[in-house]
C-alpha positions in Angstrom: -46.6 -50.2 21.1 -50.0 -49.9 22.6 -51.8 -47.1 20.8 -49.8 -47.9 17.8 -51.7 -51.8 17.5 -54.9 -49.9 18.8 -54.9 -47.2 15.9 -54.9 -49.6 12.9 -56.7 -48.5 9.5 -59.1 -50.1 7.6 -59.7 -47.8 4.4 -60.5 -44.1 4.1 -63.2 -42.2 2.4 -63.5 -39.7 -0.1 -65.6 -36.7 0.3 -67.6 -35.2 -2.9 -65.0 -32.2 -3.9 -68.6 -29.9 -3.7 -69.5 -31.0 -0.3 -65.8 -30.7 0.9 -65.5 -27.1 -0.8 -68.5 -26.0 0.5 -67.6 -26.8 4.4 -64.5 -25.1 4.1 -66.1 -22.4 2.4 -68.4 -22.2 5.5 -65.9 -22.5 7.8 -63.2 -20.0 6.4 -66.0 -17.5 6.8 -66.1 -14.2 9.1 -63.1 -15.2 11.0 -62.2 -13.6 14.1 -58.7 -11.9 14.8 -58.1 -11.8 18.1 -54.4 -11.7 19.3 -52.6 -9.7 15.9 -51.2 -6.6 16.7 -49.5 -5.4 13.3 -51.9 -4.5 11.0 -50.7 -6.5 7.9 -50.5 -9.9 9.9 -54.0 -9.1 10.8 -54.8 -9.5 7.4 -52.9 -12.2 6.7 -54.3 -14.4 9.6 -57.8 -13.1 8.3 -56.9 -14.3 4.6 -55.9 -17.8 5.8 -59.0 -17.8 8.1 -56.5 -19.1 10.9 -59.2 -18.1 13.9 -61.7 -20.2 12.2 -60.2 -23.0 11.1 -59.0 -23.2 14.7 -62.4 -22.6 16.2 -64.2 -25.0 14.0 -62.2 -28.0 15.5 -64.8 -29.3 18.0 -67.6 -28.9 15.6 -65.3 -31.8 13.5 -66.0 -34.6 16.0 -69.9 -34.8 15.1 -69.1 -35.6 11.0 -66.2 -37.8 11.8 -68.3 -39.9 14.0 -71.0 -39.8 11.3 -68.4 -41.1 8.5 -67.2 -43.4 11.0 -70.5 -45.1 11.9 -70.8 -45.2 8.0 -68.1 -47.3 7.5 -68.9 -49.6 9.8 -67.7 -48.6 13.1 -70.8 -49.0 15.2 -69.5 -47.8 18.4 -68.5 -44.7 17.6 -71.5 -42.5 18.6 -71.1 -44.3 22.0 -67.6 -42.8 22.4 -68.6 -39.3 20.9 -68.9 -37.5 23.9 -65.7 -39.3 25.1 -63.9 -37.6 22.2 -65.9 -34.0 22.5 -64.7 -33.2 25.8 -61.4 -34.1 24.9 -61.3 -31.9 21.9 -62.7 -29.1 24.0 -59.9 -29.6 26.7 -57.2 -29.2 24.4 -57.9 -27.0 21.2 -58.1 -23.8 22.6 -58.4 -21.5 19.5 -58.1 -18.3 21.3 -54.5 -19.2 22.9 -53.7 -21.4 20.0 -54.3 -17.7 17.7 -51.8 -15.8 20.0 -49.0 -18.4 19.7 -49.4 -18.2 15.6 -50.1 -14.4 15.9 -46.2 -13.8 17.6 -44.7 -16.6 15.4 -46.0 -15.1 12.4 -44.7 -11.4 13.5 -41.4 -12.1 14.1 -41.1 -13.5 10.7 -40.5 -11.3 7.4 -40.8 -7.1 7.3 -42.9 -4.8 5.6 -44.1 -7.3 2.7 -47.0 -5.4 2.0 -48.8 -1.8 2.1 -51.2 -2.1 4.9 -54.1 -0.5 3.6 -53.7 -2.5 0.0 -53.5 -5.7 1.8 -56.4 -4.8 4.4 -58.5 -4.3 1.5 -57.6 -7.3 -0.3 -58.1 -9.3 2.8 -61.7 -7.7 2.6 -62.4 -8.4 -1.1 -61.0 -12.2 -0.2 -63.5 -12.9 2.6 -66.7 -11.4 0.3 -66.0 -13.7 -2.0 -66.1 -16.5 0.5 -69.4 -15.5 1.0 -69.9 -15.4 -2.2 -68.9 -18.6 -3.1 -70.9 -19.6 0.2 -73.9 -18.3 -1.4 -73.6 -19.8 -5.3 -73.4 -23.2 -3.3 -76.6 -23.1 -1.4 -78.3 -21.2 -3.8 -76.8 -23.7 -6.5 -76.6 -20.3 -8.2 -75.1 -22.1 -12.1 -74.8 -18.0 -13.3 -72.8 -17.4 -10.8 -70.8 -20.8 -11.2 -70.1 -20.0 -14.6 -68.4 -16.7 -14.1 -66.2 -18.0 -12.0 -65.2 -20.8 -14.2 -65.0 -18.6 -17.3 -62.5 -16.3 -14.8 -60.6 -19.4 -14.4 -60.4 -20.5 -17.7 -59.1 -17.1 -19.1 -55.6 -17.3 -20.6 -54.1 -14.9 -18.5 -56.5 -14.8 -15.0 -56.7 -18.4 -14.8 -52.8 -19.4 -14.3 -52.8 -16.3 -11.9 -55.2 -17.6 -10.1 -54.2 -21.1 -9.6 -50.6 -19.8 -8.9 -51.8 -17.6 -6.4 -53.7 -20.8 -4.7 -50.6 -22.8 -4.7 -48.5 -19.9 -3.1 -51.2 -19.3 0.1 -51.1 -21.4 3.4 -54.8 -22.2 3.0 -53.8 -25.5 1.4 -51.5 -26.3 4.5 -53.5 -25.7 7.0 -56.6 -27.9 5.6 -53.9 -30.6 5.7 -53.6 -30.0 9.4 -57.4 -30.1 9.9 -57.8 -33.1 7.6 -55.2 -34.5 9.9 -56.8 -33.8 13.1 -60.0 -35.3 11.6 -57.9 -38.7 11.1 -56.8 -38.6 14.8 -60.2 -38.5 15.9 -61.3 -41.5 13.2 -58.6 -43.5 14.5 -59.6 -42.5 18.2 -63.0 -44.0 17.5 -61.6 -47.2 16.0 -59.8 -48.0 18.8 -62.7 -48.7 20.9 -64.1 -51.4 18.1 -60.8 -53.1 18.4 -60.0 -56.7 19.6 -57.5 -54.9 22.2 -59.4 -52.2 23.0 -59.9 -53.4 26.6 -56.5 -53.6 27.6 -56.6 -49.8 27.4 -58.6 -50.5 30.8 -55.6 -51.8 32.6 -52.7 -50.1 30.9 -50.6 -47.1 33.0 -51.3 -43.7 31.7 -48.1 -42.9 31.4 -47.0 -45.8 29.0 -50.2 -44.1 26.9 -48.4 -40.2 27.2 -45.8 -41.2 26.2 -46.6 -43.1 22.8 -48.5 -40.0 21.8 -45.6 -37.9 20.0 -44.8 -40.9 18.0 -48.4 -41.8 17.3 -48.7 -38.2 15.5 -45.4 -38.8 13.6 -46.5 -42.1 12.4 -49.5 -40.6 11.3 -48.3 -37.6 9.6 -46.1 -40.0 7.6 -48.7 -41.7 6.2 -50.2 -41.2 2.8 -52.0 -44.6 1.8 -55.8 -45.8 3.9 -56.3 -42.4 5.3 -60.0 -41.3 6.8 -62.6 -39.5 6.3 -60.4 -37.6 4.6 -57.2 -38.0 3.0 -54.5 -35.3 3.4 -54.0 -34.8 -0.7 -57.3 -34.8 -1.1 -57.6 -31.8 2.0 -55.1 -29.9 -0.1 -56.0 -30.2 -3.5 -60.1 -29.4 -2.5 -58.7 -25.9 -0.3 -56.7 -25.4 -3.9 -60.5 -25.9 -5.5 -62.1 -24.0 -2.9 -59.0 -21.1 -3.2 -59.4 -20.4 -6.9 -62.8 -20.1 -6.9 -63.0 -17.6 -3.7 -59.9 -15.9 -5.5 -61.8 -15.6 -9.2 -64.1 -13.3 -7.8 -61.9 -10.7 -6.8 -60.7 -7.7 -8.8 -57.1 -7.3 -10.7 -56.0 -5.5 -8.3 -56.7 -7.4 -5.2 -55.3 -10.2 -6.8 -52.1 -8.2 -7.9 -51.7 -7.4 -4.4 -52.2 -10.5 -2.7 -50.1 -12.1 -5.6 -47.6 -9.6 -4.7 -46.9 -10.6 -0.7 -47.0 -14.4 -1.5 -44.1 -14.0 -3.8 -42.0 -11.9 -2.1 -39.5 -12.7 0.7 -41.1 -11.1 3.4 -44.5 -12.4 2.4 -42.9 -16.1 1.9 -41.5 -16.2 5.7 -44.3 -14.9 7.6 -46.5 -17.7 5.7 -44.0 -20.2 6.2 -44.2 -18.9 9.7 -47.8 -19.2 10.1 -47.9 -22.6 8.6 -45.1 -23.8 10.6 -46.2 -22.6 14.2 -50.0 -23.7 12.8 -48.4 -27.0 12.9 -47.0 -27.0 16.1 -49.6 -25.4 18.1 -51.7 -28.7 16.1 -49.6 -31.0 17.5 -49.6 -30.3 20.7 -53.5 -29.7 21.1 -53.7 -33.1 18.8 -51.1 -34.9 21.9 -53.2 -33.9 24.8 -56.9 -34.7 22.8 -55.6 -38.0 22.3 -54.4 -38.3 25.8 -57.6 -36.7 27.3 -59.7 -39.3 24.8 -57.5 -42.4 26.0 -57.8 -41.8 29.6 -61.6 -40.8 29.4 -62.0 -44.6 27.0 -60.1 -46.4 29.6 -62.6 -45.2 32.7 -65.3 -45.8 29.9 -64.0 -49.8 29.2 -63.9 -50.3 33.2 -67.6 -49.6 33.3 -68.4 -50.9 29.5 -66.0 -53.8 29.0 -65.6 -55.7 25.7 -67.3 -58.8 24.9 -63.5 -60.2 24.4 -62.8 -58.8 28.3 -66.2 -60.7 29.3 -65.0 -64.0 28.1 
């Protein structure tokens, strides 16, 4: 297959935990909810920071260029604007939210009291910002509360149960994915058979897409920038610590939802439609990118085509 010999791997790299919990951190923060009508979904798209994680996609492309040029692929920032228009052209966050939004409603009942959970959703995003703020301020007081939370007999297993429980983990797999469809995007155009890209029918390249992404997804050795274990066990990092700063009761109520039925299918339901609406905004970015490269390799050919 075309795009399959195209997107080959050559090692991944590993992100300090710090600076990887700190951009999440930055990135789950004041996340808009447009799209949820009940009020306890709401909350729970606000406690999973779904409208930001979606939003934040575009702003992806810059770092994954930067971590590719530093391993070596020295085109990259020539295809960077290649790969920015065709990440605005397909991740919509806004449309992408209402899709998640109904999926999520139609899942599970009343798993939680509104106003509770509103209030924990509150408590939840503070502490973002509070964690936010201990990092740039390298605030150690701070960072030894919360480990001191965390390493209390009866908090600290809460806590990390709690983490486990919560989609956050998922869904930084997702954008951890993503960021590998872009790395791989930008390999393609250092590869020896990049330029029959130039010369190959679009629709032979639309429809390798799907099984690109499933080929991808299955992979779990030579993944970059970012591993996907690695994506999930940082938001489990980043989780705790934005979940030691809240209150007994918040966390009681948050614990609550995630372990009850109702709670447990409208997360699964988030996660899963998460996935999907991924998926088909990761198919048409790679298919934008592809078509845009080939134009750009008609123009810019290879040394390899020159010969």
């Amino acid at each position: 297959m075309l795009l399959s010999g195209l997107l080959k791997s050559r090692g991944y790299m590993r992100w300090p935990l710090a600076a990887a919990a700190l951009a999440c951190v930055m990135a789950a923060s004041a996340a808009g909810m447009v799209g949820a009508s009940d009020s306890t979904d709401q909350s729970l798209l606000q406690i999973e920071a779904v409208s930001s994680r979606l939003s934040g996609t575009p702003a992806a492309v810059e770092n994954v260029v930067k971590a590719a040029t530093e391993r070596g692929i020295s085109e990259a920032p020539q295809a960077q604007s290649l790969l920015e228009t065709a990440v605005q052209s397909s991740f919509n966050g806004d449309s992408m939210l209402v899709e998640i939004s109904k999926a999520t409603g139609k899942a599970g009942g009343d798993a939680a009291d509104p106003k509770a959970f509103a209030r924990a959703a509150a408590a939840l995003e503070e502490g973002q910002a509070k964690v936010a703020r201990m990092y740039q301020a390298q605030d150690q007081a701070a960072g030894r509360d919360i480990e001191t939370r965390l390493a209390d007999p009866a908090d600290g297993p809460r806590i990390r149960e709690l983490a486990d429980l919560m989609a956050g983990p998922d869904l930084a797999v997702e954008t951890a994915f993503t960021a590998q469809l872009m790395y791989l995007s930008l390999e393609a155009l250092s590869n020896s058979d990049a330029g029959t890209l130039a010369s190959a029918p679009q629709d032979q390249l639309k429809s390798e897409m799907k099984s690109v992404i499933s080929s991808l997804r299955s992979k779990s050795e030579n993944e970059k920038p970012v591993p996907k274990d690695i994506a999930r066990t940082n938001e489990k990092t980043r989780l705790s610590f934005v979940l030691a700063t809240l209150s007994p009761e918040d966390l009681s109520v948050l614990t609550d939802f995630y372990r009850s039925s109702g709670g447990k299918a409208k997360r699964d339901a988030l996660v899963e439609s998460y996935k999907q609406a991924s998926d088909q905004a990761n198919s048409e970015m790679l298919g934008h990118y592809f078509q845009a490269l080939a134009d750009y390799l008609k123009t810019h050919p290879r040394p390899q085509q020159q010969q």
